[in-house]
VMD Tcl script that draws the C-alpha trace (Angstrom):
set ca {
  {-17.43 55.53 29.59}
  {-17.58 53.24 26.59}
  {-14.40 49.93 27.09}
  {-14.45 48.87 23.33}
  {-11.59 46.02 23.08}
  {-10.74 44.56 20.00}
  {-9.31 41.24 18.99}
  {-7.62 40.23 15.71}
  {-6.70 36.98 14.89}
  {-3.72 36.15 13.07}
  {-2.54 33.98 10.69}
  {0.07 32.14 12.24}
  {-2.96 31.21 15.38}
  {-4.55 29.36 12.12}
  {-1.57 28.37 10.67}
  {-0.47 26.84 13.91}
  {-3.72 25.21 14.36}
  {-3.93 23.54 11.26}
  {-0.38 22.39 11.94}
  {-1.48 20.34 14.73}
  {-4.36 18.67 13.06}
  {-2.54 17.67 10.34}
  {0.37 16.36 12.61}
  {-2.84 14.59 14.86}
  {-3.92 12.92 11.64}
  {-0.95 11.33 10.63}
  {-0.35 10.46 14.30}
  {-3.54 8.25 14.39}
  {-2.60 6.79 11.02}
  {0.77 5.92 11.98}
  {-1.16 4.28 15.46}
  {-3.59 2.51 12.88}
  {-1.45 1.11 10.94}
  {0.85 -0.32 13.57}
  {-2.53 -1.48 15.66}
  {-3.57 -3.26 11.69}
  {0.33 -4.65 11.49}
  {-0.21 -8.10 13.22}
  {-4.22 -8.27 11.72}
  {-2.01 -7.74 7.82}
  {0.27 -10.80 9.23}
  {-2.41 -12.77 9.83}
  {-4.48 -12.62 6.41}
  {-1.23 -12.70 4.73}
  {-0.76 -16.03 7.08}
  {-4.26 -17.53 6.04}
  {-3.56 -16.15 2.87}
  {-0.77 -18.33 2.18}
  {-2.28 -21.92 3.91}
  {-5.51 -21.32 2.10}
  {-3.60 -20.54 -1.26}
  {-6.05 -17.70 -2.36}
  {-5.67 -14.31 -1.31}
  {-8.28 -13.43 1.79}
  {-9.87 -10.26 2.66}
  {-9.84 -8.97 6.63}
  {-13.32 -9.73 6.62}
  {-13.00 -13.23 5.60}
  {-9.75 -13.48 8.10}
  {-12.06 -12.61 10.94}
  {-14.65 -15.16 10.03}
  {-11.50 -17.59 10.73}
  {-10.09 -16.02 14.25}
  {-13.72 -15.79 15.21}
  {-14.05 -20.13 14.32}
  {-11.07 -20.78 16.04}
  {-11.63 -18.66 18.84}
  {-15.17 -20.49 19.23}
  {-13.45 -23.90 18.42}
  {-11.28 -22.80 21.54}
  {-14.33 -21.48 23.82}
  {-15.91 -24.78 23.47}
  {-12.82 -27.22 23.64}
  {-10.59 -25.98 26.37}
  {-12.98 -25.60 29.28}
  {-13.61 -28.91 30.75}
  {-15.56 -27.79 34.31}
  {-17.38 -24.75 32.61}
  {-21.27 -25.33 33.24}
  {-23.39 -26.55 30.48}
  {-25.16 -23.39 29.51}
  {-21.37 -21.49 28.83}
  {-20.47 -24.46 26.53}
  {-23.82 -24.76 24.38}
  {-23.56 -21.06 24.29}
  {-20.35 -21.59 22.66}
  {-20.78 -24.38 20.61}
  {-23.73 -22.35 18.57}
  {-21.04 -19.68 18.76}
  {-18.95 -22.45 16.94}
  {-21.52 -23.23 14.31}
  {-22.42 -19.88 13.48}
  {-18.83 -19.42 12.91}
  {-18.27 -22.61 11.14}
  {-21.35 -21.40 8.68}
  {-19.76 -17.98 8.40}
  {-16.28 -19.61 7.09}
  {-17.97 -21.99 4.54}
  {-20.33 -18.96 2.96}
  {-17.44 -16.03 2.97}
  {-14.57 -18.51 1.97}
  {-16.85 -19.83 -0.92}
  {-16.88 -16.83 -2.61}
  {-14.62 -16.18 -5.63}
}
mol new
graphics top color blue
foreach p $ca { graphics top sphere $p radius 0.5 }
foreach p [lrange $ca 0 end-1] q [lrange $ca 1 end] { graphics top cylinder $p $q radius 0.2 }
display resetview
């Protein structure tokens, strides 16, 4: 004997699913743009001190120098190698800031 079982989808299954992704997607958006709110405070910080309106890119160049100014400053007993390793972290930095601020 033959067991033939059919299955039929509905629309409300695909309704329902595309009710969650849609509700996902502005979940992660809301999450991205409250992870992005302090990174917006920040340019719009630089922003003001510089006097010219900065990109994100150019707002990381200057968190990344002053994070390497700090590397390199603050830690009096780290061994040699850590703070030449973070001095060229410092210049690279420092180079970065001069070519990406320089642009206009």
């Amino acid at each position: 004997m033959e067991k033939n079982v059919t299955l039929s989808a509905s629309s409300q299954t695909e309704v329902n699913f595309q009710s969650v992704a849609n509700s996902l997607q502005t979940a992660v958006a809301k999450m991205a743009q409250k992870v992005m709110a302090p990174l917006e405070w920040l340019r719009s910080y630089y922003s003001n001190i510089c006097e010219k309106q900065l990109t994100m890119g150019q707002t990381g160049t200057l968190v990344s120098a002053q994070l390497a100014f700090i590397a390199t400053a603050l830690p009096a007993d780290a061994p040699w190698l850590f703070r030449i390793g973070c001095g060229v972290w410092l210049a690279v930095s420092l180079l970065q800031c001069k070519k990406f601020l320089s642009k206009d």
